[in-house]
C-alpha positions, 0 to 999 in steps of 0.5 A: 236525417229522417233515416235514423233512431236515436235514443236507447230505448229506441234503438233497443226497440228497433233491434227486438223487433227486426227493423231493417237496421243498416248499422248502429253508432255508438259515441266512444265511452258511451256505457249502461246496460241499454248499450250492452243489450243494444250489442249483444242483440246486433251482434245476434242479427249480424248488425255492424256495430260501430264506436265514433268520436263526439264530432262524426256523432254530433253530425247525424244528432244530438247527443243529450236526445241520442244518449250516445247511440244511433240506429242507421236504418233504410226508409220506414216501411209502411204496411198496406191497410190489409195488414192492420186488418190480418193483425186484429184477425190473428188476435181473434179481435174486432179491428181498432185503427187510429186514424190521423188527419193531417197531423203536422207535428212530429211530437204529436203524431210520435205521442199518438203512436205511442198511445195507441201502442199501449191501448192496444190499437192494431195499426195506424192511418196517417195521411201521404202529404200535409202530414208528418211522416215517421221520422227519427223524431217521430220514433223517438218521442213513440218510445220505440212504439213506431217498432211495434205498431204497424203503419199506413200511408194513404193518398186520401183520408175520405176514401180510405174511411170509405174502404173501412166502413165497407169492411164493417168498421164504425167511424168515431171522429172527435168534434168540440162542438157536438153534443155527445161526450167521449165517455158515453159512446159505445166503442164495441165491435170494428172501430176507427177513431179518427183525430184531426189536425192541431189547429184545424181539426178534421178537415169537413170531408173526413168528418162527413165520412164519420159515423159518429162524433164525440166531444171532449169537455172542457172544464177550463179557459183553454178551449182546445186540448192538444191533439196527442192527449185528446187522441189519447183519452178517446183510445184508451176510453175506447179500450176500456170499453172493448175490454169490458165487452170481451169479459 
């Protein structure tokens, strides 16, 4: 079920940070102060908190990956673009957004969420369809990020590039075969970086709509990172290059 958060840290994630939660289940003898915080912040938001034996629990997930709780919440709530932009603005910060590119695997598109929370990126772009979307298995390899970092779902990546370049924000895609290297582009001011789908990459519009494309170098046989890790080293190369303008 796409409608659940399993896992502790998860849920108490969800439950800190207001998520529409409907009720939380937990599998009887289930114990730990993850579980005891879980509780008493339920019980402060008026959240049914119900104990279920191991065959209802195994029907909605597994337990070696729930650790014995589970969150039933309604559907994910994704923002509009305009939201991502209020955020950057009440930080007295230039917009950072991530945008994805028709990432299709859970884990991966859950790893971004959870890089771009700690680097500090003020929301993410992910794509309508040829994409995942958030779901219990998104937010649990995020770590609970999926609470934090607000979210929007587009019909066309292009276009949406369009709308933030008018906003005065610069585009930076990542490409293996272009010259410039990742660590040396300046990433002050508005940014977007946008990372494209595991095996293909970004698609040929969404890269024409970029400013600039970076390269990753490789230094070994394998001649393609993953998509969260790659995602990952431009963000954070991409915030330490805003931490140091800001100084």
């Amino acid at each position: 079920m796409d409608n659940l958060i399993v896992g502790r840290q998860p849920v108490l994630e969800a439950l800190k940070s207001r998520q529409p939660i409907e009720r939380i289940l937990i599998l009887h003898g289930t114990s730990g102060s993850h579980i005891d915080q879980a509780k008493q912040l339920a019980r402060k938001l008026a959240i049914p908190v119900k104990e279920t034996d191991k065959e209802r629990f195994a029907e909605l997930a597994d337990d070696t990956q729930a650790q014995g709780i589970i969150a039933i919440i309604d559907s994910y709530r994704y923002v509009e673009i305009e939201e991502i932009f209020a955020i950057a603005q009440k930080k007295n910060e230039s917009p950072f957004i991530l945008v994805l590119d028709e990432i299709e695997d859970p884990h991966n598109l859950g790893a971004l969420i959870r890089s771009a929370e700690c680097a500090g990126v003020h929301g993410v772009i992910i794509p309508l369809h040829n994409a995942a979307s958030v779901n219990s298995t998104v937010v649990k390899t995020s770590a609970g990020a999926t609470a934090h970092l607000p979210i929007a779902r587009v019909t066309n990546i292009a276009q949406t590039l369009d709308e933030l370049k008018k906003a005065g924000v610069w585009i930076v895609g990542t490409e293996m075969k272009n010259d410039k290297l990742y660590y040396d582009h300046d990433y002050r001011g508005s940014l977007a970086i946008v990372i494209g789908n595991e095996g293909k990459g970004i698609r040929r519009l969404v890269k024409e709509k970029c400013d600039f494309l970076v390269n990753i170098p490789m230094h070994g046989k394998i001649e393609s990172l993953n998509a969260s890790v790659a995602g990952a080293l431009v963000m954070f190369e991409a915030a330490k290059g805003r931490l140091q303008n800001s100084k």
